[in-house]
C-alpha positions as CSV (number, residue, x, y, z in Angstrom):
1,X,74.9,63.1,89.9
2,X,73.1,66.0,91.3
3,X,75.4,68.9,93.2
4,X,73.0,69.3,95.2
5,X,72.8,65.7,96.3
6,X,75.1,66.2,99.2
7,X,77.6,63.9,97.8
8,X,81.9,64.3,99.0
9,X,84.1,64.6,96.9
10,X,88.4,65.0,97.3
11,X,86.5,65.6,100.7
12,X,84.5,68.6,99.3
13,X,80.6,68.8,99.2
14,X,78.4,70.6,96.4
15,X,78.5,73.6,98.5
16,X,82.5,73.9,99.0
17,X,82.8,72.5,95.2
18,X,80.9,75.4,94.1
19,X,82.4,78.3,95.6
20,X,85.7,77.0,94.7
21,X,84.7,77.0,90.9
22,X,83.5,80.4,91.4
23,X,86.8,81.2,92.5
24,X,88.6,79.9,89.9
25,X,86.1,81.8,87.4
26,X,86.7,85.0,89.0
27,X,90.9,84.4,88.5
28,X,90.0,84.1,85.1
29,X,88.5,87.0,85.0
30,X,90.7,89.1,86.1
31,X,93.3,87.5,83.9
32,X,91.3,87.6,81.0
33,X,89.9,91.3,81.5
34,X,93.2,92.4,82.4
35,X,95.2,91.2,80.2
36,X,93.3,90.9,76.7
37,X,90.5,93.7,77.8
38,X,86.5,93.0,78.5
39,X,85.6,93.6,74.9
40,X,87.9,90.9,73.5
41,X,87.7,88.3,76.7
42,X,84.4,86.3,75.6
43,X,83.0,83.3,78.2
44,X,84.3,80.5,76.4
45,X,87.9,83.0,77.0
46,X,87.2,83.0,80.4
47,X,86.0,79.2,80.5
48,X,89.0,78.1,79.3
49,X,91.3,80.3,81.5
50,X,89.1,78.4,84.2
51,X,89.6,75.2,83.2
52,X,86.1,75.1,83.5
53,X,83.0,74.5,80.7
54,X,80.1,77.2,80.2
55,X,78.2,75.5,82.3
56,X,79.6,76.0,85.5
57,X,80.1,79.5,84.2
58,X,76.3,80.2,84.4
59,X,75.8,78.7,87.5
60,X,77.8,81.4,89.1
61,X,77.6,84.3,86.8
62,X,74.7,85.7,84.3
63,X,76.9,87.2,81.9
64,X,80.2,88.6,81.5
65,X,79.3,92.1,82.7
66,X,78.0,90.4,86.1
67,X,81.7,88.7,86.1
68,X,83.4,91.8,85.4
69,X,81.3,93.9,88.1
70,X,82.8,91.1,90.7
71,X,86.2,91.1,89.8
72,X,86.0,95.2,90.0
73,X,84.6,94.5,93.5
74,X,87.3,91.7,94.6
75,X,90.1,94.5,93.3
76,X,89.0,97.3,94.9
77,X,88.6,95.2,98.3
78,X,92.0,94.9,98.3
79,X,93.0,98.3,97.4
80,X,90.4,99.6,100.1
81,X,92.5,97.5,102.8
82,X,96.3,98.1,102.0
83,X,94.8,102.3,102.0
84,X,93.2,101.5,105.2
85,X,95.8,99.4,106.8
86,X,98.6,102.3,105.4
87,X,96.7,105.2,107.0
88,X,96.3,103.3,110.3
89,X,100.1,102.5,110.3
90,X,100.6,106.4,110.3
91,X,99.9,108.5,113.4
92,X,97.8,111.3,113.7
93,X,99.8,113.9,111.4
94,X,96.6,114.2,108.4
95,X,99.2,115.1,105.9
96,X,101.0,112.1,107.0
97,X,97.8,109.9,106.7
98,X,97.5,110.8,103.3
99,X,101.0,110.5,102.0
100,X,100.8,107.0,103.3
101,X,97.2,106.0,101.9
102,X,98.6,107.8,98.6
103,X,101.3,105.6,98.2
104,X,99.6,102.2,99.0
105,X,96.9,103.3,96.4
106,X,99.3,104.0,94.0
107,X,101.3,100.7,94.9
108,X,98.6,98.4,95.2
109,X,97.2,99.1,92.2
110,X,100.5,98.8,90.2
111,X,101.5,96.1,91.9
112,X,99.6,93.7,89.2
113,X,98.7,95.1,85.4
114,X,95.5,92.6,85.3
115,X,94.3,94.8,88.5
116,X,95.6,98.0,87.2
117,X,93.5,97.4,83.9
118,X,90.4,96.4,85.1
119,X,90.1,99.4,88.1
120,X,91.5,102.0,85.5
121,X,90.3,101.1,81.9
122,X,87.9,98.0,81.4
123,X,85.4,99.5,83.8
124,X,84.9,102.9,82.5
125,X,81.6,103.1,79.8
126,X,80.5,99.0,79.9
127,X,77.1,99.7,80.8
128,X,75.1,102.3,82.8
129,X,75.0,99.8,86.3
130,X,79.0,99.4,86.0
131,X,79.3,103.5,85.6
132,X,77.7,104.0,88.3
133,X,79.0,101.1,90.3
134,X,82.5,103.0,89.2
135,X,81.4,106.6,90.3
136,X,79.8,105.1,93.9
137,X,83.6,103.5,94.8
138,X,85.0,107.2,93.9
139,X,82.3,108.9,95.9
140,X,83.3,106.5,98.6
141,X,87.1,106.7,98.2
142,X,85.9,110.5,98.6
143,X,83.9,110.6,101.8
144,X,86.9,108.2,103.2
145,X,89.6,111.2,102.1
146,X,87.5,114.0,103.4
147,X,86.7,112.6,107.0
148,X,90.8,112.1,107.5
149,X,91.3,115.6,106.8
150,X,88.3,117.3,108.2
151,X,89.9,118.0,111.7
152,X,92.0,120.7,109.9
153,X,90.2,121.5,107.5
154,X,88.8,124.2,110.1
155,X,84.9,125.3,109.2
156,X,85.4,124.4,105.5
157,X,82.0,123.7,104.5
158,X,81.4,119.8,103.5
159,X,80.3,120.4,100.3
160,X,83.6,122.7,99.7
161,X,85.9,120.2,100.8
162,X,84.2,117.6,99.2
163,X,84.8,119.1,95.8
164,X,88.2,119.4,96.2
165,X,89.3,115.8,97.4
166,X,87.1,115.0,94.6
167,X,89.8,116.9,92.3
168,X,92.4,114.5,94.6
169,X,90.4,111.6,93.3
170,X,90.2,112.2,90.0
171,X,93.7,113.4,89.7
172,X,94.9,110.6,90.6
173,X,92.8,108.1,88.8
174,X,93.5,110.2,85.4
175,X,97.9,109.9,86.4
176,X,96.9,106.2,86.9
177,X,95.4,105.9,84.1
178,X,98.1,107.3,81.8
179,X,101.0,105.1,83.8
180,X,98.7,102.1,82.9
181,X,98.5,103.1,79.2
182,X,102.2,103.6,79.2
183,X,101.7,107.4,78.1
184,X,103.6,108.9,81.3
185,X,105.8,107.1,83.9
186,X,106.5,108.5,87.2
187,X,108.1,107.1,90.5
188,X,105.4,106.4,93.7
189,X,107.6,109.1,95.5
190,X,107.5,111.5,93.2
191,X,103.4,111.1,92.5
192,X,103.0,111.0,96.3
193,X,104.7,114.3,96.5
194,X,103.2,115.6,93.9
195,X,99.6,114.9,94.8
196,X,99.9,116.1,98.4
197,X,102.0,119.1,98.3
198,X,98.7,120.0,95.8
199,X,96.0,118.5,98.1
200,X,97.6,119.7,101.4
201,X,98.4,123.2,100.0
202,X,94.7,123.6,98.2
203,X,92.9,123.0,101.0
204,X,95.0,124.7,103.5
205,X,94.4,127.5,101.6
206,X,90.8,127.3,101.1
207,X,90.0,127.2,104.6
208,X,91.0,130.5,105.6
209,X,89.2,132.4,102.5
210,X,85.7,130.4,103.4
211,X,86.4,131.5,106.9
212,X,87.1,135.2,105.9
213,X,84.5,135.2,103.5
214,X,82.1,133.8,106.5
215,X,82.9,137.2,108.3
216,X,82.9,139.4,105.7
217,X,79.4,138.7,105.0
218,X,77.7,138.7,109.1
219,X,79.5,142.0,108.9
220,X,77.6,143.2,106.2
């Protein structure tokens, strides 16, 4: 039978059948990336994991990489929401925006290894469409960053302060990265402190200089 026939079945249709195998494929995925790594997690890996055959792996996906680039996606969605929802939940103090966005990023990720490992280390060097899928989401965890603080950060050129959440951003990923790998192991609190007192204190300082710098040279 056709799925496109428009047959029911358990009182699901082609359509509802479908996206629920998709779903299944993307847990896999995760599961599979996560924990064995993309190099090692082949389709019939996946498949498998899915309780599913190849075939209804290709009606949903075109290769691996196109399954990996989703799952990346579906993570990210949901570290992009407990940031959001964080920094919402925290008033209008910036440093206290970014304390609380700091923390659920770091928690949210480490929260499950699978995610951890594919946002941190499966991602990074697949192929040139996933590298710069990867560097558009930090670009855009960057613009996000910069418009929270740009009420203090005075007439601190975009570019200027761009740079330097950018440093924030890669920071961070880099400490994530090395918890993941097991190579260093520090508390959310302590990161979180850490990462702002540098953040908060760089920029605060900045700001002044560019402004200085700004008079010193109509003076001239």
């Amino acid at each position: 039978m056709r799925a496109g026939d428009g047959r029911r079945y358990g009182g699901r249709d082609a359509r509802q059948r479908q996206v629920e195998r998709r779903g299944r494929l993307i847990d896999a995925g995760l599961d599979a990336f996560g924990r064995d790594g993309y190099a090692a997690s082949s389709v019939d890996l996946v498949c498998e994991r899915a309780g599913l055959t190849k075939r209804y792996f290709y009606e949903s996906f075109s290769d691996r990489e196109r399954l990996l680039a989703t799952v990346f996606d579906q993570q990210i969605a949901v570290v992009r929401a407990a940031v959001a929802d964080a920094v919402a939940d925290a008033g209008e103090v910036v440093e206290d925006k970014i304390r609380a966005g700091l923390t659920a990023l770091i928690d949210t990720i480490g929260a499950d290894p699978r995610r951890a490992r594919v946002l941190l280390i499966e991602i990074v060097g697949v192929s040139p469409a996933l590298e710069a899928r990867r560097r558009e989401v930090m670009h855009q965890f960057v613009d996000y960053i910069a418009a929270l603080v740009r009420a203090e950060a005075g007439r601190l050129p975009a570019d200027i302060l761009g740079i330097g959440v950018m440093v924030l951003v890669g920071g961070v990923t880099e400490v994530l990265v090395d918890q993941t790998l097991g190579h260093r192991r520090a508390s959310t609190a302590d990161l979180v402190e850490i990462i702002t007192a540098l953040f908060m204190g760089g920029y605060r300082a900045l700001a002044p200089r560019r402004e200085q710098a700004g008079k010193t040279t109509q003076v001239t």
